[in-house]
N, C-alpha and C positions, 0 to 999 in steps of 0.2 A: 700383585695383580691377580684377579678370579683367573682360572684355568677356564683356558678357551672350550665353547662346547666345539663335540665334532662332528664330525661332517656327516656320522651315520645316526646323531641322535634321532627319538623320534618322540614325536610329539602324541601322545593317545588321543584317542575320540572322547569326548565330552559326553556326558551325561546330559541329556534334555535340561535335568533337574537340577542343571549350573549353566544354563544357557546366557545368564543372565551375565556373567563374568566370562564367557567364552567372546567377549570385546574387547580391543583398542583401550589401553587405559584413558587416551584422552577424552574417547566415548562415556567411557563409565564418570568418568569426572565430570564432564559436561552435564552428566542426568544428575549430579548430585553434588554440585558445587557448594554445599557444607563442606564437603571433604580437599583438601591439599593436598595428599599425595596419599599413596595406597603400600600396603605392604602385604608378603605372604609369610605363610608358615605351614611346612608339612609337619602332619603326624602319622609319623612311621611305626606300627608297631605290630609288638609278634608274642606268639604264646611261649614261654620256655619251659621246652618238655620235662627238666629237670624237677621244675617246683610247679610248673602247672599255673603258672602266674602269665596275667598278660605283661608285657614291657614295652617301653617307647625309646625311641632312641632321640638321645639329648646331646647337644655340643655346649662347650664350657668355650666362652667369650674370651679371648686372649686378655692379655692383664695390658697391654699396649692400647688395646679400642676401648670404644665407649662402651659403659657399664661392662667393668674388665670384671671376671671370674666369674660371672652369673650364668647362667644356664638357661636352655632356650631350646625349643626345636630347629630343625632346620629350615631359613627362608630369607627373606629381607628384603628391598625397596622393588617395588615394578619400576623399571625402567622406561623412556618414553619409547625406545627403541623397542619395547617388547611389542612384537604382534598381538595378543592377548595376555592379559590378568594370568589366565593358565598355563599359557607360554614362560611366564616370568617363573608361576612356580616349579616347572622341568629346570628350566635355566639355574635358578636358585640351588636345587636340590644338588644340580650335577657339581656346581662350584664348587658349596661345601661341605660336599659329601664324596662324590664320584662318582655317587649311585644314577643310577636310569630310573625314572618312574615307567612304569608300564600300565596305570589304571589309576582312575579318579571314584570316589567315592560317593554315594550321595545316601538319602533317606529322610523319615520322616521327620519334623520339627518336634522337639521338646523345648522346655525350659528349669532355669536354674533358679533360683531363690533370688539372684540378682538385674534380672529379668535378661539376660542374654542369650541369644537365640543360637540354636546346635541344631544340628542332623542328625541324626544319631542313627548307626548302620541297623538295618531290619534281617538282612540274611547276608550268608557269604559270599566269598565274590568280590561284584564291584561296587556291594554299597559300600558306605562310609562315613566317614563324620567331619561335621562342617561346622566351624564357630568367628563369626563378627564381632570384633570390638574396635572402640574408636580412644583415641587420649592426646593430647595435645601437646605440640613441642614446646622450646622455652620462647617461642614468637609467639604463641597464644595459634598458631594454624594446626588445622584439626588434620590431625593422618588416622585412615581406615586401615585395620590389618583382618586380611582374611586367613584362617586355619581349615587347610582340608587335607581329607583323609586321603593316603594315597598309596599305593602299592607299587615296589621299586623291584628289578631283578636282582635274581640271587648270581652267585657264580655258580662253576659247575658244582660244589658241594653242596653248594645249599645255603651258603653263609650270603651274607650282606657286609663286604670288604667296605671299612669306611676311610677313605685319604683325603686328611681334613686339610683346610687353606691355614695354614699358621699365624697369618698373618689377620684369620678372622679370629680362630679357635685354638685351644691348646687341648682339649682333651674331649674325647667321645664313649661312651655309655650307655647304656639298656638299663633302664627302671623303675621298678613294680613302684606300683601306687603307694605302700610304704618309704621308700627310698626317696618318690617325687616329692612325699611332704617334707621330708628334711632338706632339698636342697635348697644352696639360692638362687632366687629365680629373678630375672631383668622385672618382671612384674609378678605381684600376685593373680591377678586378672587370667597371666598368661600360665600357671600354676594350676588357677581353678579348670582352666579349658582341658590340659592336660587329662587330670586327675577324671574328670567329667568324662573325656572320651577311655579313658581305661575303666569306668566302671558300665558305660555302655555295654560295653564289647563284652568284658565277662559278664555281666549280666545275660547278654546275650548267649553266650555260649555254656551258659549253667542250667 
C-alpha cells in the first residue's frame, strides 16, 4: 500500500506556464480524448559538488512489478481522485520517495531530433523542465505521461533522505548523464528525456 500523504503536505503554486495541467484529470481528458489515462514523472536533480557533475535521481522497479529492475524517475498513474494533474505529481513524489516537492518548474520550448517537446529551465529558481510523450498499452489505449521539473526539500543537512515504497522499488540513486546511458531504462523514450534535461541544466550553468 503507497504511504498515506499527511496532513501538513503542501501543495506549491503553479507556474502560469503550466496552467494548462493545473486541471481535474477528468478535465484534461475530456479536451483530449486521444488520450486513456495520464501519467507523471518528476525530474529531481542536483549538482554534486564533488565532480561538478549534474545528477538525477532514479528508482530501480522492484523485480515483483511490471518491468521489474528497470529504472525510472519518480511518478506514476493520475488518479481520478487527484484534484489536479499536479496534485498527483506531489502525491506521486511523496509515496515513492518521502520527499515534499516545494516548486514546479517551467521555461522556454526546445526540441529533440525526435520531435518531442521539453521546457528547458532559462535561469535559476523555479524554472525547469518539462517533457510529453505518449505509447500505448497492450489494449492498443493511448496513455500520456507528463515529466516535470520539480524542486523537493532538503533536511536539516542539506540532503534529500529518500524512503522508497518496496513494494514499487528496490533501489535509489543519483546519476550523471554518463552512468544514465548505461542504465536500464522502462523506456528508451524515457532515457532520452532524462539525458535531454541534464544537458539542459549543465549547459545552462557552464
Amino acid at each position: 500500500m503507497p504511504r498515506d500523504l499527511p496532513a501538513d503536505i503542501r501543495y506549491p503554486n503553479v507556474p502560469p506556464q503550466l496552467s494548462q495541467y493545473n486541471v481535474p484529470p477528468s478535465e484534461y481528458l475530456s479536451a483530449h480524448p486521444e488520450y486513456r489515462y495520464l501519467v507523471v514523472g518528476a525530474l529531481i536533480l542536483r549538482g554534486n559538488p564533488q565532480t561538478g557533475k549534474t545528477e538525477i535521481l532514479l528508482l530501480k522497479r522492484a523485480s515483483t512489478d511490471s518491468y521489474p529492475n528497470l529504472w525510472e524517475p519518480p511518478g506514476g498513474s493520475v488518479d481520478t481522485e487527484d484534484e489536479t494533474i499536479m496534485h498527483a505529481v506531489v502525491r506521486e513524489v511523496w509515496e515513492e520517495t518521502g520527499l515534499r516537492i516545494v516548486g514546479f518548474g517551467t521555461g522556454k520550448v526546445v526540441r529533440d531530433n525526435a520531435g518531442e517537446e521539453y521546457h528547458s529551465r532559462k535561469d535559476k529558481g523555479a524554472d525547469g523542465e518539462f517533457a510529453e510523450v505518449t505509447f500505448p498499452d497492450s489494449k492498443g489505449e493511448k496513455w500520456c505521461k507528463f515529466h516535470f521539473w520539480v524542486e523537493v526539500e532538503a533536511d536539516e543537512s542539506g540532503d534529500l533522505p529518500v524512503e522508497l515504497d518496496e513494494m514499487e522499488h528496490q533501489e535509489v540513486g543519483w546519476f550523471d548523464e554518463e552512468a544514465v546511458k548505461e542504465l536500464p531504462f522502462v523506456s528508451e523514450q524515457g532515457r532520452e528525456i532524462i539525458l535531454n534535461a541534464i544537458k539542459l541544466i549543465t549547459d545552462h550553468e557552464t
